[in-house]
Legacy VTK file of the C-alpha trace (Angstrom):
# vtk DataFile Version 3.0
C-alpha trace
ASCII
DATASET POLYDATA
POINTS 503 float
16.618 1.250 16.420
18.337 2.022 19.296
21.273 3.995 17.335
21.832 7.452 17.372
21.906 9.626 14.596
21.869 13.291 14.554
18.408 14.285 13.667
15.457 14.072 16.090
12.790 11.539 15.792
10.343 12.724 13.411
6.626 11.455 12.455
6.205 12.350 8.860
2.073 12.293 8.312
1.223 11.591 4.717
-1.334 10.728 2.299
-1.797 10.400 -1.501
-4.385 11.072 -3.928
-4.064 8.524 -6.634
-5.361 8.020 -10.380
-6.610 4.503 -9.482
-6.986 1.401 -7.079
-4.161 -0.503 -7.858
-0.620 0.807 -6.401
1.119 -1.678 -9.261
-0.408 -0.017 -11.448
-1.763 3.461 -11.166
-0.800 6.677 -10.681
0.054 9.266 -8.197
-2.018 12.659 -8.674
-1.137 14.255 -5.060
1.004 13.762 -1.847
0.565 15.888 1.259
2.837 15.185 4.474
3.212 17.085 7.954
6.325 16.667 9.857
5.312 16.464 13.592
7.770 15.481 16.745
7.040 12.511 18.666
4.524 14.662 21.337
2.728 15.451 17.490
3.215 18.695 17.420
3.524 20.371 13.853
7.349 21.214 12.402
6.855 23.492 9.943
4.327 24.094 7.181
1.717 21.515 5.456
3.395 19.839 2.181
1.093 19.637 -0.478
2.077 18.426 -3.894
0.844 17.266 -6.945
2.304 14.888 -10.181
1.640 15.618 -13.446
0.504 12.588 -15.532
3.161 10.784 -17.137
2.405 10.853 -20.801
1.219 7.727 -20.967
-1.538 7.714 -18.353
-4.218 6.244 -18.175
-7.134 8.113 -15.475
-9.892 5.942 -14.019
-12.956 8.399 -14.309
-14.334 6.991 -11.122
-10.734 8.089 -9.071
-12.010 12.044 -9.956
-15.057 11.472 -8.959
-13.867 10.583 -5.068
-10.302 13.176 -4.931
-12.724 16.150 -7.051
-9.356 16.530 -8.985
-8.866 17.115 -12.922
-6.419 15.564 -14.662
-5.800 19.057 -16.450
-5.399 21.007 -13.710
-2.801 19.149 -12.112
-1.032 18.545 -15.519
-0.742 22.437 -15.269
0.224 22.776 -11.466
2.254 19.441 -10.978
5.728 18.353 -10.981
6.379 15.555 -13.304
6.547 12.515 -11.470
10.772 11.953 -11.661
10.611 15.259 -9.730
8.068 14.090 -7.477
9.445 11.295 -6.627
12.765 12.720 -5.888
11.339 15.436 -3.380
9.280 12.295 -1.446
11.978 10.235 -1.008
14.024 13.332 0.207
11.421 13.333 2.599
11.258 10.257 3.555
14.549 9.621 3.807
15.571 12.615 6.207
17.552 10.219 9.170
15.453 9.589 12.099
11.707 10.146 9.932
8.966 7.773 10.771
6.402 7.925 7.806
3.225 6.947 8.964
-0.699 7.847 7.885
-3.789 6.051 7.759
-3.977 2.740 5.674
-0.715 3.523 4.894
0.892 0.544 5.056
-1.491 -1.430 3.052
-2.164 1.234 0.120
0.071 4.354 0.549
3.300 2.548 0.956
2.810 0.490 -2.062
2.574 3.480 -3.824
5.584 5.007 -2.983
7.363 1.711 -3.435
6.452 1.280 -7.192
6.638 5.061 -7.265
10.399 4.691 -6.516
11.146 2.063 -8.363
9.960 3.431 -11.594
11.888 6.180 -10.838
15.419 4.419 -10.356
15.434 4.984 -6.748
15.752 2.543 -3.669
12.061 0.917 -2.795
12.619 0.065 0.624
16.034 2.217 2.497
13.728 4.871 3.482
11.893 2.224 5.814
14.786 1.150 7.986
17.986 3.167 7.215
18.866 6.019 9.394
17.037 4.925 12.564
14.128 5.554 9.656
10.993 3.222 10.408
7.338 3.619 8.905
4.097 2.812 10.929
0.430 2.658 10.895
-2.409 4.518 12.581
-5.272 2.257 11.254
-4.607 -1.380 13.207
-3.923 1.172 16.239
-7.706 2.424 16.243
-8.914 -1.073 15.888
-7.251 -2.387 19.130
-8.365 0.727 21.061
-11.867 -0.149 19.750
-11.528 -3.174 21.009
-9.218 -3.012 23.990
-9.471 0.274 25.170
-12.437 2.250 24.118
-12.760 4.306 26.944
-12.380 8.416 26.199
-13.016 8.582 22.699
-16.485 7.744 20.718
-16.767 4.720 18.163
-19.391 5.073 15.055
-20.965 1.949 14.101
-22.417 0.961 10.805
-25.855 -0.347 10.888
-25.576 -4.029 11.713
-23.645 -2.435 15.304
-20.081 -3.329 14.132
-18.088 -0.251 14.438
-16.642 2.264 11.659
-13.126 2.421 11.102
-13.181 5.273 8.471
-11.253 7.698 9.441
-14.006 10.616 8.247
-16.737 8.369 10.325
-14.376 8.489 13.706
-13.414 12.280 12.979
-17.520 13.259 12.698
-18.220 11.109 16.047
-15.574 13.002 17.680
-16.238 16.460 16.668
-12.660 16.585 15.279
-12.458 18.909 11.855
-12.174 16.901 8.280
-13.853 19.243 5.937
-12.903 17.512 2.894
-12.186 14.026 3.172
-9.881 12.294 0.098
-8.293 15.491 -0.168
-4.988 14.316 0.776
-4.047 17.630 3.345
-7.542 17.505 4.604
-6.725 14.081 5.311
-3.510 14.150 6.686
-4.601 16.651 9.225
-7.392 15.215 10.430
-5.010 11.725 10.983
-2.676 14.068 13.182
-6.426 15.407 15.059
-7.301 11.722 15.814
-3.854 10.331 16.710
-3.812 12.847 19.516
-6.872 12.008 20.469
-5.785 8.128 20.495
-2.513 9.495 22.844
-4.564 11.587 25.214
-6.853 8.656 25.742
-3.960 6.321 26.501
-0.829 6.952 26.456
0.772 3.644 27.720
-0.759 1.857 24.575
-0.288 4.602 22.332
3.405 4.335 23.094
3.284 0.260 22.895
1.467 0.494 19.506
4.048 3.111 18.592
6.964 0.239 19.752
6.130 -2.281 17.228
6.843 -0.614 14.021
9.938 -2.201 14.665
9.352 -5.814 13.644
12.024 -7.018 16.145
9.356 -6.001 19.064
6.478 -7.022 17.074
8.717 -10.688 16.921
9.153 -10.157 20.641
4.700 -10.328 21.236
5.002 -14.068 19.364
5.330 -17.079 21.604
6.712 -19.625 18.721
8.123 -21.858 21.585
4.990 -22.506 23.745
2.776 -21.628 20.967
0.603 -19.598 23.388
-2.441 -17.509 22.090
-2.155 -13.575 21.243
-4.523 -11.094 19.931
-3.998 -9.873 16.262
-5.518 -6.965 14.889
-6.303 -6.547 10.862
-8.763 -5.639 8.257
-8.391 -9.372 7.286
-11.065 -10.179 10.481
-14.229 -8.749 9.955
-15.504 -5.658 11.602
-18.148 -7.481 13.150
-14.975 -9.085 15.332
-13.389 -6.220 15.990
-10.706 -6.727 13.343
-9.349 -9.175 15.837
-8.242 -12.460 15.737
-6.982 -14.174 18.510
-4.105 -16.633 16.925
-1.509 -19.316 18.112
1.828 -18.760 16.274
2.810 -22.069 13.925
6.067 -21.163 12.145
8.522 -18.685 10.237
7.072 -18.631 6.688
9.537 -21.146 5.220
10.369 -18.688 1.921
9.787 -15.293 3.961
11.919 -14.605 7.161
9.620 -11.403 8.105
6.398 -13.265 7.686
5.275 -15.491 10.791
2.044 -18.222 9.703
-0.644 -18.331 12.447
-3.983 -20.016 13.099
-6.899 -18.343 14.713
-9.008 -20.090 17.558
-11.571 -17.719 17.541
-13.979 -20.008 16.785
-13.047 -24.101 16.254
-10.300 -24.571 13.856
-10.787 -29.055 14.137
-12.627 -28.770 10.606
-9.302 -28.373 8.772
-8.346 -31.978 9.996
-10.689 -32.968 7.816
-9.435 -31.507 4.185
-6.175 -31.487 2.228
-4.190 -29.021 2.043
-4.674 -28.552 -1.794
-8.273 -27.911 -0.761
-7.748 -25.522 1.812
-5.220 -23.569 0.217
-7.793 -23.223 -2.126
-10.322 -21.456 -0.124
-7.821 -19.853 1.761
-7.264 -17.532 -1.645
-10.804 -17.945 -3.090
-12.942 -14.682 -2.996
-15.673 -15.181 -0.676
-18.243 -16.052 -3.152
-16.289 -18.420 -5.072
-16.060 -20.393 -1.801
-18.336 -23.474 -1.303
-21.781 -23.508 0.093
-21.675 -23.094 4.165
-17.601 -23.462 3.866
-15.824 -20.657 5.513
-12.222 -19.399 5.009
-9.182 -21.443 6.657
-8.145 -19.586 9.624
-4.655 -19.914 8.423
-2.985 -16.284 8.157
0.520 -14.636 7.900
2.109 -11.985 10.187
4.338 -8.931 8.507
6.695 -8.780 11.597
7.848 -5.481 9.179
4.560 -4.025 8.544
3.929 -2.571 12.039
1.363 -5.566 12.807
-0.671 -4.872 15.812
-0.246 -7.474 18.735
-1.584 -7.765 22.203
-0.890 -10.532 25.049
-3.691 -12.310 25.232
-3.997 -11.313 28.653
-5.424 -7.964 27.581
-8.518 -9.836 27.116
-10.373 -9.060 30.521
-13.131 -11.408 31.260
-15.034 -7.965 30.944
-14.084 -7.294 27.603
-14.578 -11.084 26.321
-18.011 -10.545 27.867
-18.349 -7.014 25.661
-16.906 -8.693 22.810
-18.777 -11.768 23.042
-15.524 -14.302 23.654
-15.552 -17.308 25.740
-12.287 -17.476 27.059
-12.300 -20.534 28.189
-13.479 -22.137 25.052
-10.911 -20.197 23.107
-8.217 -21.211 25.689
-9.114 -24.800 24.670
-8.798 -24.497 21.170
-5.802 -22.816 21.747
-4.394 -25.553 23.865
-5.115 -28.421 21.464
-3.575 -26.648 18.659
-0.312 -26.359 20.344
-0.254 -29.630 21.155
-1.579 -31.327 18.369
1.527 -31.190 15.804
-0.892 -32.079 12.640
-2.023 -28.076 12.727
1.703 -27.352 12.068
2.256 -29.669 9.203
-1.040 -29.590 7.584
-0.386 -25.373 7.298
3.234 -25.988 6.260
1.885 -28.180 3.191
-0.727 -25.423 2.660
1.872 -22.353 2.810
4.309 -24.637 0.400
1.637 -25.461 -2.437
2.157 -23.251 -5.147
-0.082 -21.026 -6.117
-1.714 -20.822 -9.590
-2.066 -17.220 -11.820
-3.957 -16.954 -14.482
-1.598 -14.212 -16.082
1.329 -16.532 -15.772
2.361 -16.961 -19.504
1.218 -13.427 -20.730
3.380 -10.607 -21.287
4.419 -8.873 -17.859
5.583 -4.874 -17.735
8.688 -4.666 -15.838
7.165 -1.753 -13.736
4.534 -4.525 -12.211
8.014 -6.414 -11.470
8.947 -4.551 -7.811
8.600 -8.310 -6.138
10.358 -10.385 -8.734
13.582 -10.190 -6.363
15.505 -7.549 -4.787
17.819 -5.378 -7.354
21.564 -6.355 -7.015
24.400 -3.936 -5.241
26.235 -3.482 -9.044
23.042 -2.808 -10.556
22.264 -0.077 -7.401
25.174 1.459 -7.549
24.774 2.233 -11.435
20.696 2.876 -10.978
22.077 5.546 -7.985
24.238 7.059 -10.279
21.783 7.847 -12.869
18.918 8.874 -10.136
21.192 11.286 -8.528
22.674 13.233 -11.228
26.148 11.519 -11.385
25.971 10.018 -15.258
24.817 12.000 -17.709
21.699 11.149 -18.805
23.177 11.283 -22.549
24.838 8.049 -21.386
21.814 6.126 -19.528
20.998 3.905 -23.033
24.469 2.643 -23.485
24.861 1.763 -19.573
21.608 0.315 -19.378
22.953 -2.570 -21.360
25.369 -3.742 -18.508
22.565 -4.044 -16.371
22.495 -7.763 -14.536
18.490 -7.581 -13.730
16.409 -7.442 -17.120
13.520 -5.633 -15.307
15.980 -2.467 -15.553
16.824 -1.503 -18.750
12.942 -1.020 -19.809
13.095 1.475 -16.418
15.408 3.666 -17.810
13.910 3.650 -20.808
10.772 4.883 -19.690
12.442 7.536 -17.738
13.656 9.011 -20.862
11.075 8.703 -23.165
8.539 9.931 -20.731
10.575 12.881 -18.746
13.827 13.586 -21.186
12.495 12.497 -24.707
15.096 14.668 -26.169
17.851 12.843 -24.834
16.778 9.773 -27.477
17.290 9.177 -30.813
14.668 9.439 -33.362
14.746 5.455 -33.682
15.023 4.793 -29.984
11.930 7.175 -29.148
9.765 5.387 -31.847
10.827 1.860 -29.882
9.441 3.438 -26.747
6.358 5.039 -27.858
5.619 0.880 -29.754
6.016 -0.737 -26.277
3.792 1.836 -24.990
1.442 1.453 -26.869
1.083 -1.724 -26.257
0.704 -1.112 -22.268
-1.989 1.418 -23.089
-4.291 -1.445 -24.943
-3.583 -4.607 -23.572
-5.094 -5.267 -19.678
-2.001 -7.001 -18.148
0.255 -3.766 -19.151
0.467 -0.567 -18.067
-2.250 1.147 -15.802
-5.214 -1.365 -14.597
-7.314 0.291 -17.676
-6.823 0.781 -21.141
-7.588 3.733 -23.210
-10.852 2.092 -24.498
-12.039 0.942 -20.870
-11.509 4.147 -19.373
-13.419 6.091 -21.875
-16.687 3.428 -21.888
-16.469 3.817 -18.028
-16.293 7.611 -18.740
-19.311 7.094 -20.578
-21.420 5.651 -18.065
-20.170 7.681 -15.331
-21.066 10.683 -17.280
-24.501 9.447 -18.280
-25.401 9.814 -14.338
-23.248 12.757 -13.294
-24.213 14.657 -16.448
-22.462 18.525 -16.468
-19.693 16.816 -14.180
-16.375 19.208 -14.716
-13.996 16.850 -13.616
-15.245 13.842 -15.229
-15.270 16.515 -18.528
-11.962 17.300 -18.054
-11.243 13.687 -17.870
-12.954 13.210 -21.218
-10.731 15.979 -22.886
-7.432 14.220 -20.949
-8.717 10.466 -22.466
-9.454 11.579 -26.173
-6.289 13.805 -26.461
-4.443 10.167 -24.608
-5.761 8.491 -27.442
-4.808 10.946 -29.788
-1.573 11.508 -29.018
-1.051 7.832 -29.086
-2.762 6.732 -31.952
-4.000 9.387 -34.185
-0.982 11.352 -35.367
1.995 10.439 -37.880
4.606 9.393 -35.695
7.709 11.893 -37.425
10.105 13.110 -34.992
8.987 16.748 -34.905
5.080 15.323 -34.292
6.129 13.032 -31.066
8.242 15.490 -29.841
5.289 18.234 -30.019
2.778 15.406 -28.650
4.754 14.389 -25.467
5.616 18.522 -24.788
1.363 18.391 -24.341
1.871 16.268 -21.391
LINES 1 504
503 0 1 2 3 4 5 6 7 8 9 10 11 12 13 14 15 16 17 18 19 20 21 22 23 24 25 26 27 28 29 30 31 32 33 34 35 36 37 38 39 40 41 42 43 44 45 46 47 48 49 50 51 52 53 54 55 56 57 58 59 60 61 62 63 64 65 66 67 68 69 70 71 72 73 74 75 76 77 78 79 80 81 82 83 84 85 86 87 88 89 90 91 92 93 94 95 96 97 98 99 100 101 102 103 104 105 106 107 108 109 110 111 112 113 114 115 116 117 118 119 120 121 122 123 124 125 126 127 128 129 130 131 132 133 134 135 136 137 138 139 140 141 142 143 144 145 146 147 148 149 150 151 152 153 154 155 156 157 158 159 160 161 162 163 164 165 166 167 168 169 170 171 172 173 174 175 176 177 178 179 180 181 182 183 184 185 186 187 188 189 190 191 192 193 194 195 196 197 198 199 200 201 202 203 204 205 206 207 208 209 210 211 212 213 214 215 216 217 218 219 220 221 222 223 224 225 226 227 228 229 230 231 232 233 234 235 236 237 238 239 240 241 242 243 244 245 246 247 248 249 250 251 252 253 254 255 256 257 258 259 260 261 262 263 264 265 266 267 268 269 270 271 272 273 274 275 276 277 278 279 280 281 282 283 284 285 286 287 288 289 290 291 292 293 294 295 296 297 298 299 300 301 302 303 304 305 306 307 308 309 310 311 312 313 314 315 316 317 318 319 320 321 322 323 324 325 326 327 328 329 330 331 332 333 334 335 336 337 338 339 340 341 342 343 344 345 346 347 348 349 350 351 352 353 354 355 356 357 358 359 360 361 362 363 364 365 366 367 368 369 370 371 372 373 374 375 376 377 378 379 380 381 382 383 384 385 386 387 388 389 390 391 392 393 394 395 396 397 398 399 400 401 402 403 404 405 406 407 408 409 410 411 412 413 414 415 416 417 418 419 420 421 422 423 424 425 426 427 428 429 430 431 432 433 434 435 436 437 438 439 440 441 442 443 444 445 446 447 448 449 450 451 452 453 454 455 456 457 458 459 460 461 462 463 464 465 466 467 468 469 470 471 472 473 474 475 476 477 478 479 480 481 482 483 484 485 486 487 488 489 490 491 492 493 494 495 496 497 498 499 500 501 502
């Protein structure tokens, strides 16, 4: 990170609007981004844009009611989303640009990785090529909150355990958000706050700032001495902080950016007592699937490359321990046997090298779920670049697609065309498409995390309560003519062609 390239620094502040909860699966509706300098002050003018629909979208009714967008509007106003994605990773990929927002990491990020990926481009190069590095305001807020209150004003939720939504911490501090989950709205009032954070201090501002580069996150870990550190993530309860104070075990065994950690918060002993089949087991069980009184294995995983927020443990005043209700020195003994007791280390090693058990494993999988199946090749790259950026005819894409190494990548291209370019296929290929389609649109484990037929009986019961709604209307006419389009027209050439123009 220390290599010079020709274009300043650059914070890009973004945020989407999405047709769903599930970055796998859903899709993209808007994207809004505001290029700041380091001191976060603006570079030109707000970025707002919005993706049409692919034609073979699926909206969750409950999405419009939280962004107040209609499916028809932006199917009007939008780019389609091979154009959309092309102008974000332009963005993102300008040398020297930091992309950063709020949950970003954890929600927006995913999105614009499968959002690449379906579109032929590279998932990840925008994240560390170019002096290019991507960050996270939300872990930052929770170790002020915790560390370094002072100068700015914390909301709490009812039980006293402070807010960490960003329009809760904008209304405390009189800062303007006049329509939160509109993604500009949103954007700017993550620039308001950040200043706010920077003005309030600096030094850890800049420190937070430091360890979007995982090899300075790596430096905050003490693997030798195994001494305690504090760790801040929405995987600790609010009621905590967000912050766990963990010794460092080992590098994952299968994943050289993940570090495996225990926290001594509280008395880790009890695992002595359990296999690690059964812990392993509760360490992935939703809470209420867990047994009676049985709480979840302390046993967590650091993304050294996922900005992680880590203090020294020193940061822990005796002060703040007293504000945060921490004994130190009980936590410094926990800490102390776990480092020296070797059974921690071995007993999480047999946990983190059980495998782990889906229940989708032998159904059908959509290659466009299959980002994390392995990284793509340089061969098939190089050809996937060629077609992305305009230097193989798109006349040619079926017949190349065949030399394709990685299976996941033929279906890609595919998609591409039949979605974006259908009249680049032939007759028979388009019909193959619009079958496998099809299929995504009615069975759960393809396509968008609803079907048709689910989206339209949520629709129903959404509508039953917000009668007169015009979104969730305009979702209704988007669903039925979906499920016309798709199944209830004669599938001739001159029909698809006229049904896929609609979208």
């Amino acid at each position: 990170m220390n290599q010079k390239f020709s274009s300043e620094p650059t914070l890009l502040w973004y945020d989407y609007e999405t047709w769903g909860v599930d970055p796998r699966r859903d899709r993209i509706c808007q994207f809004a981004a505001i290029r700041t300098d380091l001191d976060l002050n603006p570079i030109g003018e707000p970025i707002n844009l919005f993706c049409k629909p692919p034609a073979d979208t699926v909206i969750d009714p409950e999405a419009v009611l939280i962004t107040g967008l209609s499916p028809l509007e932006v199917e009007q106003n939008g780019l389609n989303e091979w154009d959309f994605a092309h102008e974000i990773y332009r963005l993102m990929s300008k040398p020297g640009t930091c992309s950063v927002g709020y949950n970003t990491i954890r929600f927006d990020d995913e999105c614009t990785r499968y959002l690449f990926y379906r579109n032929l481009l590279d998932p990840y190069a925008r994240e560390w090529q170019n002096g290019n590095s991507r960050w996270d305001i939300l872990d930052v807020v929770r170790m002020y909150a915790a560390l370094r209150p002072e100068g700015i004003k914390w909301p709490q939720h009812e039980n006293g355990s402070p807010s960490f939504k960003l329009e809760h911490l904008t209304a405390e501090n009189g800062l303007a958000h006049e329509n939160a989950h509109d993604a500009v709205s949103d954007v700017q009032a993550t620039i308001s706050f950040a200043r706010l954070l920077k003005e309030a201090n600096p030094k850890l501002f800049n420190f937070a700032f430091s360890l979007r580069s995982k090899h300075e996150a790596r430096a905050q870990l003490d693997l030798v001495n195994r001494t305690p550190h504090l760790h801040f993530t929405g995987k600790i309860a609010a009621t905590e902080y967000c912050m766990g104070i963990e010794v460092p075990l080992f590098v994952h065994p299968d994943r050289a950016n993940e570090v495996v950690v225990i926290d001594v918060r509280h008395n880790p002993a009890w695992l002595l007592d359990y296999s690690a089949e059964e812990l392993q087991q509760w360490l992935y069980s939703k809470t209420d699937d867990l047994p009676e009184g049985m709480s979840r294995p302390p046993l967590r995983t650091i993304h050294l490359n996922k900005s992680p927020m880590i203090a020294p443990f020193k940061s822990l005043t005796p002060e703040l321990a007293e504000n945060l209700d921490i004994d130190i020195d009980e936590v410094t003994g926990y800490a102390s046997t776990v480092a020296q007791n070797q059974r921690y280390v071995e007993l999480a090693q047999e946990v983190m090298s059980q495998t782990r058990r889906y229940d989708d494993e032998e159904q059908e999988k959509d290659p466009e779920h299959l980002l994390y199946d392995g990284f793509i090749g340089n061969k098939d790259r190089a050809l996937l670049n060629e077609m992305a950026f305009g230097k193989l005819a798109m006349e040619n894409w079926i017949a190349e697609a065949h030399h394709f190494n990685d299976a996941r990548l033929e279906p890609l291209v595919e998609n591409i065309l039949g979605r974006h370019f259908p009249t680049v296929l032939l007759p028979e290929q388009l019909e193959k498409w619009r079958n496998q389609r099809k299929k995504a649109l009615t069975l759960p484990n393809l396509g968008q995390k609803l079907t048709v037929d689910a989206a339209l009986d949520k629709l129903k019961t959404l509508l039953d309560k917000h009668s007169g709604h015009s979104g969730l209307l305009d979702t209704q006419t988007y669903l039925q003519q979906l499920q016309k389009n798709w199944f209830g027209l004669t599938e001739g050439k001159a029909e698809l062609d006229e049904q896929l123009d609609l979208f």
